[in-house]
N, C-alpha and C positions, 0 to 999 in steps of 0.2 A: 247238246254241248255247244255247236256252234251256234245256235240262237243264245246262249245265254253271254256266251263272249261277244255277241254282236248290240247285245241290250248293255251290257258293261260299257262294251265303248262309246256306245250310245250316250250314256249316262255319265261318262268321265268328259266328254267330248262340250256336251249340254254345262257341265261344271265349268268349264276352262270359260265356254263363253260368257257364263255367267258371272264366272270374277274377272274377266278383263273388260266386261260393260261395270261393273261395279268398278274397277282400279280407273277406268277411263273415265267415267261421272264426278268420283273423289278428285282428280286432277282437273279436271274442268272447272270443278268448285274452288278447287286451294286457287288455280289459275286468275278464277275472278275477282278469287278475294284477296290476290295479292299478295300471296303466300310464295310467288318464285319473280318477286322481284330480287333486280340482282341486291341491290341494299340490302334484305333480308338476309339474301343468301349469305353476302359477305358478312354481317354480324354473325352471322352463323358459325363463319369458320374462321376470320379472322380472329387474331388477339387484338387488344385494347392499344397496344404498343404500334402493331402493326395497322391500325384505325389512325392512330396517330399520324405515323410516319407518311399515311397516302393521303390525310389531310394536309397536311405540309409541304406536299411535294406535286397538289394539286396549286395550292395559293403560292408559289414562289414565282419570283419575277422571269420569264424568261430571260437566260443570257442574252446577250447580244451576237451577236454571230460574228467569228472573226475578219476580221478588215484587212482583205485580199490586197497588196500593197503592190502596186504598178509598176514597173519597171519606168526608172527616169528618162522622159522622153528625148533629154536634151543634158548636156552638159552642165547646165546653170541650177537643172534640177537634181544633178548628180552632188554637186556639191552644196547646194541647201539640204541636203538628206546627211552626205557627212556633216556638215558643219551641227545638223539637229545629235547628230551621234554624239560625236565630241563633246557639246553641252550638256548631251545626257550622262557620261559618263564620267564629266568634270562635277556636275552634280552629287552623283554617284558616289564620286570622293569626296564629298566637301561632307555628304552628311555622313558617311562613315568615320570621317574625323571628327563633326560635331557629337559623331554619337560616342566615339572612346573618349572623346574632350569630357565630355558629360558624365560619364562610368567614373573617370578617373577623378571629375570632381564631388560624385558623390562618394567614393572612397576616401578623399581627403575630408570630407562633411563628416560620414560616419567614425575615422578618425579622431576627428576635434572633438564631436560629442564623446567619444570615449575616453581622450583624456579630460573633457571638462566634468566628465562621470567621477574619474579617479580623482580631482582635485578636488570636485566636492564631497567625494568620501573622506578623502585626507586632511582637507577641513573640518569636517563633521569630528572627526577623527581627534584633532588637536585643540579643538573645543571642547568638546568631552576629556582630553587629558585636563585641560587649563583648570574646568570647574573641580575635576577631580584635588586638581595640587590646589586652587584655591581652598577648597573642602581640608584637605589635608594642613592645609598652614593657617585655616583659620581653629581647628581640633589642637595643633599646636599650640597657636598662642594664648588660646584658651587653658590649656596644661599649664604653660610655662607659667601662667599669670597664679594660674591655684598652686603650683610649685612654688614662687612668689610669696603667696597668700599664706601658706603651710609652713615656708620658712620665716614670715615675720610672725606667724602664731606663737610658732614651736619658740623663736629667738625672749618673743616679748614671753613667755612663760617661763622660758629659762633666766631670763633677768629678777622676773618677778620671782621665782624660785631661792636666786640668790639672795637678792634685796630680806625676802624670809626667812636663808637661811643665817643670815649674815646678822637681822634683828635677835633669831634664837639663838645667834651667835655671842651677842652682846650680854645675856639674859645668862647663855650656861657659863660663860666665863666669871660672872659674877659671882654664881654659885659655886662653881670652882673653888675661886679665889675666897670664900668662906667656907666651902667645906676643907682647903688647904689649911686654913688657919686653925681648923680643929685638931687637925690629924699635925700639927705642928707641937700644939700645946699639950698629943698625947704622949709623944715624943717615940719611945721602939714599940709602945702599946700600939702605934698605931696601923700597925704591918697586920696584926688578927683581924683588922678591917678592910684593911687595902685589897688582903690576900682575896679575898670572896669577891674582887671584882677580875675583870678580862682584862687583859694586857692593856688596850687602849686607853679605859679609862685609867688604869692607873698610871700612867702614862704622862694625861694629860693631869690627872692631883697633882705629880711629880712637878710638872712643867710648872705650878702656881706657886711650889713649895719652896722654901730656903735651900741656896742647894747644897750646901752642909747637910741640912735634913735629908733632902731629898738623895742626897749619896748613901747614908745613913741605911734609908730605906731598901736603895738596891745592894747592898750588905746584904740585909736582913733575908731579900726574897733570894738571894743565890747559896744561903746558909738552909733554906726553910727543905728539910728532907721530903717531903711529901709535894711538892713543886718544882721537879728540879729544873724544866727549863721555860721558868717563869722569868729571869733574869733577862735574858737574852730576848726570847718576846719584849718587855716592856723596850729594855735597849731600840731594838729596831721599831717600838712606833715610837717612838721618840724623837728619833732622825727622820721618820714620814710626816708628821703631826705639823701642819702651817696654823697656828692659835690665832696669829694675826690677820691673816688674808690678805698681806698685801706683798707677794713674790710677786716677779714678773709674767708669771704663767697665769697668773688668776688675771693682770691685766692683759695681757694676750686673748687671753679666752673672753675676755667680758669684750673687747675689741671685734674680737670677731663675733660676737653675739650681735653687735651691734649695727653690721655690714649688711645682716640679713633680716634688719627693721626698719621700716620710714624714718626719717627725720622727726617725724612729730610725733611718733611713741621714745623717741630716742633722748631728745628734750626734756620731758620732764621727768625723768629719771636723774638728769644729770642737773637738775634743777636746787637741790638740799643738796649733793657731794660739794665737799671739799675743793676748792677751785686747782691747788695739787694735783689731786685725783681726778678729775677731769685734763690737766693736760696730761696727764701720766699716761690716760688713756686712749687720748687724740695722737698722744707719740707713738704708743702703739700701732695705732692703724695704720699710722706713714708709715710703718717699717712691715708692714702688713700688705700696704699696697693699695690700702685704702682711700685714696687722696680727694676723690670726688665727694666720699660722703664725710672726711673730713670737713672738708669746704662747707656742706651744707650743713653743718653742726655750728662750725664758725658761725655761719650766717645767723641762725636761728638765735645766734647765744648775744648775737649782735643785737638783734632785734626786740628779744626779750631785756636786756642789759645791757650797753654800751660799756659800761664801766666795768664791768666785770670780765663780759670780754676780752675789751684793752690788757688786764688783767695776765688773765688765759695766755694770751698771746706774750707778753714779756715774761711768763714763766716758760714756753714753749721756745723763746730766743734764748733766755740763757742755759736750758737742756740743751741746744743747737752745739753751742763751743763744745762743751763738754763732749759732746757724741763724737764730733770733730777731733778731739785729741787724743780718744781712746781707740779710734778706730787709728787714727795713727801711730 
């Protein structure tokens, strides 16, 4: 037993030395080969940061070492040291004043850029209205002119309307006035014909008719049992009915038809009326309010006719008294 504990130890003993000549060979090796340089070492354990930081703090300048200041050996040296004082700290305040001088003028700089910011917004601003109302007044005048345009259409078709109806005017009164002369010479026969028209027309036979006859007839229709208020109808178109078309209303209105057409559609209209009837209707418009395009009708009438005009004109003087006397 005890030889085998003494071969054991033998044996653990012979181990140990065998790995510290093998641990000491491997270090002998890493040794030569450079393996425990410190450089190594420190990549090893440094960070990248910290690589950094001791490269930087290798290359920087030494300070300079502080400047150990003497006491002044003499009087002359005591006050060259204040008087270095005092300049230092008269400097001291001059740049702390240039430096708030400074502050405060670029406070006033960024200031002025901020109102010359808002003034060219405000510009931007009332330029963009200007084009806008320009936009809007030129949309306007554009309307006003096809307003314009729509009112001399509408006026010149209503002239020309009248002037048509005024021709078919001429044409049914003819007929009228011959189919009046038939229904005269039936004498009471001629009420079984009348009856089968509408109040108006009969109305208007009547107006062409004798008026003997024609009283006759309204006898006849306030007797006729089967029509009783056929009497009273023709009555009232009777007192509606203008045959002639020449009341003051029609020249009124032809007046103001006339305000809302150029001059040169206006002209030849009044080119074949009646020279009467042209100033009947020039007095219209004066009293209408019309006086500007009065004038340019004159003119036009001038220009086309001298003489006729002249005319025009000494009819329109002595309508003048007359308007004159009645108004008083």
């Amino acid at each position: 037993m005890n030889g085998f504990l003494r071969t054991l130890v033998a044996g653990l003993a012979a181990l140990c030395l065998i790995l510290v000549a093998a641990g000491v060979t491997v270090v002998m090796r890493l040794k030569s080969g450079g393996a425990f340089d410190p450089k190594v070492l420190r990549d090893l354990v440094l960070s990248d940061e910290e690589k950094v930081w001791l490269t930087k703090m290798r290359e920087r300048v030494p300070e300079a070492p502080p400047v150990q200041r003497q006491p002044p050996a003499n009087e002359q040296e005591m006050l060259g040291h204040i008087s270095e004082m005092a300049n230092a700290a008269y400097a001291n305040q001059l740049i702390a004043k240039l430096k708030r001088q400074q502050e405060a003028l670029d406070e006033r700089q960024a200031w002025i850029d901020q109102q010359y910011a808002d003034l060219q917004l405000v510009k931007s601003g009332g330029e963009r209205l200007q084009r806008q109302l320009q936009t809007q007044d030129q949309q306007l005048r554009e309307r006003l002119k096809q307003e314009q345009d729509e009112h001399a259409r509408w006026a010149a078709v209503q002239v020309a309307e009248k002037t048509r109806l005024d021709v078919l005017g001429t044409v049914e009164k003819a007929r009228y006035k011959d189919q009046a002369r038939l229904f005269e010479a039936m004498k009471d026969a001629a009420w079984q014909s009348l009856r089968r028209f509408d109040p108006r027309e009969i109305a208007r036979y009547l107006a062409f008719m004798d008026d003997k006859k024609a009283a006759r007839m309204l006898i006849l229709a306030q007797q006729d049992p089967e029509l009783p208020g056929i009497a009273p109808a023709i009555h009232k178109e009777m007192l509606h009915q203008d045959l002639e078309r020449s009341s003051s209303d029609q020249l009124a209105r032809l007046a103001q038809l006339y305000a809302f057409m150029p001059t040169e559609q206006v002209l030849p209209l009044l080119k074949e009326a009646p020279d009467q009837e042209v100033a009947d209707t020039l007095k219209a418009m004066a009293v209408g309010g019309q006086v500007k395009k009065r004038a340019e009708i004159l003119e036009g009438l001038r220009l086309a006719d001298s003489k006729r005009e002249l005319q025009i004109r000494h009819l329109l003087e002595q309508d003048a008294p007359a308007d004159g006397k009645a108004a008083q």
